[in-house]
C-alpha atoms as a printed R data frame, in Angstrom:
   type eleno elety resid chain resno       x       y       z
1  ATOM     1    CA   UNK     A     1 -52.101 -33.011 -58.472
2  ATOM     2    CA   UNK     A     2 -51.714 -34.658 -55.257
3  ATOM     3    CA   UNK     A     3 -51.206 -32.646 -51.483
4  ATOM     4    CA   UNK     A     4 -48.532 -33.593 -50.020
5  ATOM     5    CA   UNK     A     5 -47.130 -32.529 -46.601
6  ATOM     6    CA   UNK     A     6 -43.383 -31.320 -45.398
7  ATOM     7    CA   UNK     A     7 -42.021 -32.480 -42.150
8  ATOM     8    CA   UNK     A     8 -38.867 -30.710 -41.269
9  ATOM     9    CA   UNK     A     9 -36.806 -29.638 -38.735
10 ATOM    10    CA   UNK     A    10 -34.976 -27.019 -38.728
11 ATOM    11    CA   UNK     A    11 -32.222 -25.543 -36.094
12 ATOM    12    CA   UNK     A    12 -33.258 -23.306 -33.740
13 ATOM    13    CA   UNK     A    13 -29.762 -21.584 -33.318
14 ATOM    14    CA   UNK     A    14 -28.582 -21.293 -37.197
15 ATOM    15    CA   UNK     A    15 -32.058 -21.437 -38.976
16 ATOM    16    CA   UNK     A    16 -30.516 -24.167 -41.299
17 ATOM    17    CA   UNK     A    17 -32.961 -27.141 -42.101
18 ATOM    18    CA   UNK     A    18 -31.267 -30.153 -40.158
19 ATOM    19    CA   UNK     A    19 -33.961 -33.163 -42.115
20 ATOM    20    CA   UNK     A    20 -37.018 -32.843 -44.163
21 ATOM    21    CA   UNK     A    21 -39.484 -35.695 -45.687
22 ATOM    22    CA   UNK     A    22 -42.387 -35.439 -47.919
23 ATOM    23    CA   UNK     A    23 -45.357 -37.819 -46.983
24 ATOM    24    CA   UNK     A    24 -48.822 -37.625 -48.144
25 ATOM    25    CA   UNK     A    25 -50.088 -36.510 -45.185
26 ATOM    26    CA   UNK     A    26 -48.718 -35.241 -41.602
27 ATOM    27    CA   UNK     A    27 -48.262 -38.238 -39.646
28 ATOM    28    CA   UNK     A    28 -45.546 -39.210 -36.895
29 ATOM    29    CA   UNK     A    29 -43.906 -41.233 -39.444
30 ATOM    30    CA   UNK     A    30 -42.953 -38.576 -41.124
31 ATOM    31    CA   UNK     A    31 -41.465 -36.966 -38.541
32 ATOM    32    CA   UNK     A    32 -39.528 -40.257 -37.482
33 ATOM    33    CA   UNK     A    33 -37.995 -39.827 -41.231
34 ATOM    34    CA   UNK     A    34 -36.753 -36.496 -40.269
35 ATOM    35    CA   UNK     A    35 -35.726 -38.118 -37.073
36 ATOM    36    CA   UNK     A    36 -33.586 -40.765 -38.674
37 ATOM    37    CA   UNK     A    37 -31.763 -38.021 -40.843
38 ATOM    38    CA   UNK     A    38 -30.993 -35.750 -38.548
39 ATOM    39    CA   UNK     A    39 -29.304 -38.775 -36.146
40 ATOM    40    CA   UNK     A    40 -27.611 -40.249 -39.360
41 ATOM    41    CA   UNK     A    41 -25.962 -37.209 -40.570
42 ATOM    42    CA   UNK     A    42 -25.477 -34.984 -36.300
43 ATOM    43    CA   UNK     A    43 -25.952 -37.491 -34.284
44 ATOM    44    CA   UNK     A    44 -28.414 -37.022 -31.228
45 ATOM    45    CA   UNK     A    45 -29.373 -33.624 -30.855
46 ATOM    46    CA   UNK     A    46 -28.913 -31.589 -27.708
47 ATOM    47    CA   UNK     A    47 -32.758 -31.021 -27.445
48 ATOM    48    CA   UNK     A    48 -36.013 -31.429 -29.244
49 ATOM    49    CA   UNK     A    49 -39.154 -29.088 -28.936
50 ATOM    50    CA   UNK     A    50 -42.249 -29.130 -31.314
51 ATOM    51    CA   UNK     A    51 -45.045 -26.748 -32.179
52 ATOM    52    CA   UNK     A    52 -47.459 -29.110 -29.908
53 ATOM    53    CA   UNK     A    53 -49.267 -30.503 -32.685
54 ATOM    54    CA   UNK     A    54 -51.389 -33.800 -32.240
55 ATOM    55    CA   UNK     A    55 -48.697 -35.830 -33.991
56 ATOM    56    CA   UNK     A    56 -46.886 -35.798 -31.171
């Protein structure tokens, strides 16, 4: 079986996942995935912060 990666973002205030993608490996696009959920279905978010990873 194949690794895969999550990429997910999840609100700070509620704990509730806001987007979530599956690639086969952690790369920005990935995140923009996420990204693209999270504006279709909120709208732009107040704020963004990441755990600093390299991606980014």
């Amino acid at each position: 079986m194949e690794k895969s990666q999550l990429h997910i973002a999840v609100d700070d205030a509620t704990g509730a996942i806001a987007g979530a993608y599956f690639d086969a490996q952690e790369m920005l696009d990935g995140y923009y995935h996420v990204l693209e959920k999270i504006l279709k279905t909120y709208g732009i978010p107040y704020m963004f912060y990441t755990d600093r990873r390299t991606v980014f």
